[in-house]
VMD Tcl script that builds the backbone (N, CA, C; Angstrom):
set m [mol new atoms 246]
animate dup $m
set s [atomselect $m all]
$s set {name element resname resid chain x y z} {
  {N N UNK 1 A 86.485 100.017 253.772}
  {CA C UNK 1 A 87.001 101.180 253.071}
  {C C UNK 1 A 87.356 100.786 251.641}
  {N N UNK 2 A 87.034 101.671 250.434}
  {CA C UNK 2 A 87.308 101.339 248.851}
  {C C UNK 2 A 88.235 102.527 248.810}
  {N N UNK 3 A 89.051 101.916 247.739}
  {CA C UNK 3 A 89.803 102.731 247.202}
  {C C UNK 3 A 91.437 102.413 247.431}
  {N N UNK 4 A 92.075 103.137 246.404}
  {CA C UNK 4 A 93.738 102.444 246.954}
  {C C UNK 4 A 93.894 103.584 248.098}
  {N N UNK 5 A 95.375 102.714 248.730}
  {CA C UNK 5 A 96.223 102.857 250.077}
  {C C UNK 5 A 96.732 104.379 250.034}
  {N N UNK 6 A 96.888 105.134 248.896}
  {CA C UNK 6 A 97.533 106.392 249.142}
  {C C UNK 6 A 96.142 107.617 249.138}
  {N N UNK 7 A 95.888 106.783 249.053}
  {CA C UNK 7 A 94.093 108.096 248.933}
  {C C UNK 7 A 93.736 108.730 248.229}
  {N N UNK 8 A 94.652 108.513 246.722}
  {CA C UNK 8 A 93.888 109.052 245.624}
  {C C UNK 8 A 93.168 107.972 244.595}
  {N N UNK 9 A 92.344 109.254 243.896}
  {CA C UNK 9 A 91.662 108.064 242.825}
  {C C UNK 9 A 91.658 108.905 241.687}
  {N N UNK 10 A 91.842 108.703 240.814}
  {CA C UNK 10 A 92.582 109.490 239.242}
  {C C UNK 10 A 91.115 108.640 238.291}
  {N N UNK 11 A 90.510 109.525 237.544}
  {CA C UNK 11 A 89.829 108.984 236.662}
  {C C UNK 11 A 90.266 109.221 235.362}
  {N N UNK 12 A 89.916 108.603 234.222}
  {CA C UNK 12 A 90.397 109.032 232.792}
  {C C UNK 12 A 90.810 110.129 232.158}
  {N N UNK 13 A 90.064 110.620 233.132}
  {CA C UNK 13 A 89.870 112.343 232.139}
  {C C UNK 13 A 90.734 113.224 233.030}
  {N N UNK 14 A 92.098 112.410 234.361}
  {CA C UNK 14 A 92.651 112.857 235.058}
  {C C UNK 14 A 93.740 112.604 234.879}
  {N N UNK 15 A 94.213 111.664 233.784}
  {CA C UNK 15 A 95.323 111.400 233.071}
  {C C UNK 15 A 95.777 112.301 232.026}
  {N N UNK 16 A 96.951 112.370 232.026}
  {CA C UNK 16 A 97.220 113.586 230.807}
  {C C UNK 16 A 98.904 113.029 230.597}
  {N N UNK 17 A 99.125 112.784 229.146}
  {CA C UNK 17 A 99.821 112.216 228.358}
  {C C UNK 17 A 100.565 113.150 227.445}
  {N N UNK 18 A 101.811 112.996 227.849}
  {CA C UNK 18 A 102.938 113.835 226.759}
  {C C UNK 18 A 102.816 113.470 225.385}
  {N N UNK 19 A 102.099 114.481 224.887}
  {CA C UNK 19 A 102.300 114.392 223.324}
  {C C UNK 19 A 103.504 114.084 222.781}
  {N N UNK 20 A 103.911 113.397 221.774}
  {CA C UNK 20 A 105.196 113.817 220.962}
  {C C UNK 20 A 105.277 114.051 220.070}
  {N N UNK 21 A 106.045 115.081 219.940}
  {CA C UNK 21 A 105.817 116.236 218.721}
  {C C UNK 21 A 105.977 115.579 216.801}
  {N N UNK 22 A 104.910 115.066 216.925}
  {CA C UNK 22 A 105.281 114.667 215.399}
  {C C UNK 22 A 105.639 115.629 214.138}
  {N N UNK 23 A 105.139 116.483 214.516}
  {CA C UNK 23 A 105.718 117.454 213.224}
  {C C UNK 23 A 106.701 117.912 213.167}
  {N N UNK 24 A 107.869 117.686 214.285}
  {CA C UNK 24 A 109.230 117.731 214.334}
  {C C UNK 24 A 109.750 116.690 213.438}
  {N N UNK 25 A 109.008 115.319 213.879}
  {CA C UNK 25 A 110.057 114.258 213.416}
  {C C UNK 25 A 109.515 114.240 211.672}
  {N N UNK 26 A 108.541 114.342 211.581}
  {CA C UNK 26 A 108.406 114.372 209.680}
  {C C UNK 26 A 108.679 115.334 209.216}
  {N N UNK 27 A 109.152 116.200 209.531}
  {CA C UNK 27 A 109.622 117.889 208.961}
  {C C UNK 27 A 111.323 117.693 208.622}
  {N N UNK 28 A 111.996 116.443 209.753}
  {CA C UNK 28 A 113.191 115.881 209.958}
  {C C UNK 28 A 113.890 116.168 208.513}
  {N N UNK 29 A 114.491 117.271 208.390}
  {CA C UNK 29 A 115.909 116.686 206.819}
  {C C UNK 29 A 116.406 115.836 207.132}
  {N N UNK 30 A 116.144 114.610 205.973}
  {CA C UNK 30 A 116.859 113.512 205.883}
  {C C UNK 30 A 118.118 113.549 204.909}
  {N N UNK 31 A 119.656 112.809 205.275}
  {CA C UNK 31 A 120.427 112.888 204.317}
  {C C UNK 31 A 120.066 112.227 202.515}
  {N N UNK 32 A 120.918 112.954 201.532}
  {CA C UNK 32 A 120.484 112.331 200.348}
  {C C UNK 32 A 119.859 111.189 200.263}
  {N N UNK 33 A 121.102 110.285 200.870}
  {CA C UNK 33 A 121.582 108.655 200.739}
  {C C UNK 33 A 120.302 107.500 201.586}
  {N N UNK 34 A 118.958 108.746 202.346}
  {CA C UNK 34 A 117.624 108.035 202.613}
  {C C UNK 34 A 117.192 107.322 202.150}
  {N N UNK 35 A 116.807 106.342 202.051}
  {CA C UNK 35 A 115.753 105.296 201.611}
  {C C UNK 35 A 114.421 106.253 200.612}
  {N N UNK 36 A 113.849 106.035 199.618}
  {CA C UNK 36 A 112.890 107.380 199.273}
  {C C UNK 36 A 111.697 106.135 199.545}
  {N N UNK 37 A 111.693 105.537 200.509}
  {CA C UNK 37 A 110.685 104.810 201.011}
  {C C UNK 37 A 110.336 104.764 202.196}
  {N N UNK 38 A 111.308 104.847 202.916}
  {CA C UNK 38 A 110.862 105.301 204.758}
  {C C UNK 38 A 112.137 105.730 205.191}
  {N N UNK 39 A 112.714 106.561 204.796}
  {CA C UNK 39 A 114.196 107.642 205.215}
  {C C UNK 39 A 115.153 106.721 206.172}
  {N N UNK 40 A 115.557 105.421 205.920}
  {CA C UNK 40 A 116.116 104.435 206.599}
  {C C UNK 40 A 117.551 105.144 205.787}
  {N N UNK 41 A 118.387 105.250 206.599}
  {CA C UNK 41 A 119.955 106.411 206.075}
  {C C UNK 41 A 121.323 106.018 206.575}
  {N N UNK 42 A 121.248 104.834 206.987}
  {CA C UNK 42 A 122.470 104.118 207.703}
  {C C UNK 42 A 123.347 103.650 206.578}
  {N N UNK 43 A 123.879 103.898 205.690}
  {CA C UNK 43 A 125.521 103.974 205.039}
  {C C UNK 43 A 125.358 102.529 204.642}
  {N N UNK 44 A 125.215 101.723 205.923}
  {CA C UNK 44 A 125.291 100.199 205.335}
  {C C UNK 44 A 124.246 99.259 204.929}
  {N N UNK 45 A 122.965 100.543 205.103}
  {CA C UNK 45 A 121.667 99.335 204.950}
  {C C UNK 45 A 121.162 100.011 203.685}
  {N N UNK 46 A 121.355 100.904 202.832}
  {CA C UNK 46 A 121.051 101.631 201.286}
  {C C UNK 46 A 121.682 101.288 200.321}
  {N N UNK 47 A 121.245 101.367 199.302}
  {CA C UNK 47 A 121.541 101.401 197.804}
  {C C UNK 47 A 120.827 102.095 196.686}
  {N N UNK 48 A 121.868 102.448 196.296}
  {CA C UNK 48 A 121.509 103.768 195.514}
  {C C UNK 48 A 121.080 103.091 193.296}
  {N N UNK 49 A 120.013 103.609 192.790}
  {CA C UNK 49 A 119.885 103.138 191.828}
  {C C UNK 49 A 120.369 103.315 190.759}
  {N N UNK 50 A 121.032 102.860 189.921}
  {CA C UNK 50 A 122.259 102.992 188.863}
  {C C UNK 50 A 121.667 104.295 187.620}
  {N N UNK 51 A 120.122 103.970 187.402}
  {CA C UNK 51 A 119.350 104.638 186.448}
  {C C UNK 51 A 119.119 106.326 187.043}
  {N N UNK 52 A 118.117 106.090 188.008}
  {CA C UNK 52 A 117.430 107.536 188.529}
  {C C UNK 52 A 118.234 108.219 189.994}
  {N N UNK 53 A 119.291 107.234 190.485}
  {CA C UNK 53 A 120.192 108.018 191.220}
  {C C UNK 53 A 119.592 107.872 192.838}
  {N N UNK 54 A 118.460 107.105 192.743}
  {CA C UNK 54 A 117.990 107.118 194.010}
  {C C UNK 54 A 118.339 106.389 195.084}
  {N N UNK 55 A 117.978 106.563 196.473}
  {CA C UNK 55 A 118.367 105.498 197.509}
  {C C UNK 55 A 117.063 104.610 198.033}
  {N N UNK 56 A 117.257 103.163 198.344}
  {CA C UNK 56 A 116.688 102.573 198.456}
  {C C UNK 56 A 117.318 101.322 199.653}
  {N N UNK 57 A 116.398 101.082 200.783}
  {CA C UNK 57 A 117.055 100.029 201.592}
  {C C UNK 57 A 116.253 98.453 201.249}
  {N N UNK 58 A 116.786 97.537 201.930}
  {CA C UNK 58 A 116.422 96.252 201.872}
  {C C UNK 58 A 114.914 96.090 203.086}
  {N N UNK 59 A 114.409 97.432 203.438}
  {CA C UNK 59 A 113.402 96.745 204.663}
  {C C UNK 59 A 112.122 96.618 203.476}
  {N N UNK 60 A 111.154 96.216 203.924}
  {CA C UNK 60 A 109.635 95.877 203.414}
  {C C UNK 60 A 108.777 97.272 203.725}
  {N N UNK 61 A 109.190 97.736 204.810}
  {CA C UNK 61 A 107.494 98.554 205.507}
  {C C UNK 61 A 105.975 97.929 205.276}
  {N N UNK 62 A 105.598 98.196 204.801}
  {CA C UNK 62 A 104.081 98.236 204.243}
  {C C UNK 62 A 103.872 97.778 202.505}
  {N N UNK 63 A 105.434 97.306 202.043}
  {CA C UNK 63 A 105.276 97.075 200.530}
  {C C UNK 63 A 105.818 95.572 200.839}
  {N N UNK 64 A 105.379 94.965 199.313}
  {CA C UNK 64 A 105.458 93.534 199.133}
  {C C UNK 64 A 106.589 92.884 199.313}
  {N N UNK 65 A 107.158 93.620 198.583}
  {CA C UNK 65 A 108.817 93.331 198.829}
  {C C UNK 65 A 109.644 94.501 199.342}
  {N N UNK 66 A 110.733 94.001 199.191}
  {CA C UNK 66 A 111.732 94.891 199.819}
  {C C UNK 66 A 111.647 96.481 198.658}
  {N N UNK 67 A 111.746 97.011 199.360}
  {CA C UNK 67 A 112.581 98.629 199.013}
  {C C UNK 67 A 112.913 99.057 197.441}
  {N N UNK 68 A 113.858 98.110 197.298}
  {CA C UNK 68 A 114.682 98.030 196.201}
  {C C UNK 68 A 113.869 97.349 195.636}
  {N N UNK 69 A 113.744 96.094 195.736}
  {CA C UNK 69 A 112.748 95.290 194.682}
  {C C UNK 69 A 111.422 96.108 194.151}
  {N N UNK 70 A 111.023 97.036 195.084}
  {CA C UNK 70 A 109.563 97.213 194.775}
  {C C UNK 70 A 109.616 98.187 193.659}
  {N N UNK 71 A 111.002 99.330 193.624}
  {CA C UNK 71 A 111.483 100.174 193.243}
  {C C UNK 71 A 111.908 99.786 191.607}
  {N N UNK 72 A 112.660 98.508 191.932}
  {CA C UNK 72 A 112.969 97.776 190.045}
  {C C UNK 72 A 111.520 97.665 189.614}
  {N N UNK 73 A 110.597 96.856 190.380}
  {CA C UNK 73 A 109.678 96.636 189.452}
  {C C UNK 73 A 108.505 97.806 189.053}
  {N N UNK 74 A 108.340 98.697 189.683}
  {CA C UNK 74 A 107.580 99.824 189.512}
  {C C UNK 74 A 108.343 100.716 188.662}
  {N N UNK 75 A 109.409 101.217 189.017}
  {CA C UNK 75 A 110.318 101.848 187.678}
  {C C UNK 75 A 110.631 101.515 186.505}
  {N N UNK 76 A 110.261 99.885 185.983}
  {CA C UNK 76 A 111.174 99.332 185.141}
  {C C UNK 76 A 112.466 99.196 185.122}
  {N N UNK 77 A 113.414 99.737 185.679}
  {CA C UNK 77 A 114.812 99.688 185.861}
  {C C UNK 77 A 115.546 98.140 185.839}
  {N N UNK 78 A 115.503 97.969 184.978}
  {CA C UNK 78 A 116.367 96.556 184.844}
  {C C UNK 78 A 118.227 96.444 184.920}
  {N N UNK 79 A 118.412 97.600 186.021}
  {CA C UNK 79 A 120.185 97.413 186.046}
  {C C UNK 79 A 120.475 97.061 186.912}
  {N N UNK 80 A 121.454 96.636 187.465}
  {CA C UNK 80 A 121.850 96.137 188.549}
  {C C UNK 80 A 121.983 97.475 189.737}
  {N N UNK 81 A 122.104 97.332 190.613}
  {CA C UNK 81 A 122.548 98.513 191.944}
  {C C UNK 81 A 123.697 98.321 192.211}
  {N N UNK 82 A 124.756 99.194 192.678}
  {CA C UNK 82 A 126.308 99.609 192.511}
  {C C UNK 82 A 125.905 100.409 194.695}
}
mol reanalyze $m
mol bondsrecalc $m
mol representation Tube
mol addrep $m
């Protein structure tokens, strides 16, 4: 006898997978104080830029450097962050 012990057999096209709703989560209002690089908004992981007022965290994502760094050197902004 083939086949598993409970007597079913499920093929690919018999699987069906909970979407999750992405256009909820990118539609998401993020607070001001977001990262304007990947909406990272935790109070203690942002910094906000002295010049253009923006928020910026310490992660990388997909850029060379961090957040902030990538942010001084593409803006020119040569001030310190407060």
């Amino acid at each position: 006898m083939v086949g598993d012990s409970t007597g079913l057999s499920h093929g690919l096209g018999d699987l069906q997978f909970k979407e999750e709703d992405d256009e909820a989560f990118y539609s998401k209002e993020l607070p001001l104080h977001a990262c304007k690089y990947c909406g990272i908004h935790d109070p203690n992981c942002v910094i906000m830029c002295n010049v253009c007022k923006k928020w910026f965290c310490n992660g990388r994502g997909n850029t060379s450097g961090s957040h902030i760094i990538n942010h001084l050197v593409r803006a020119k902004h040569k001030v310190s962050f407060v």
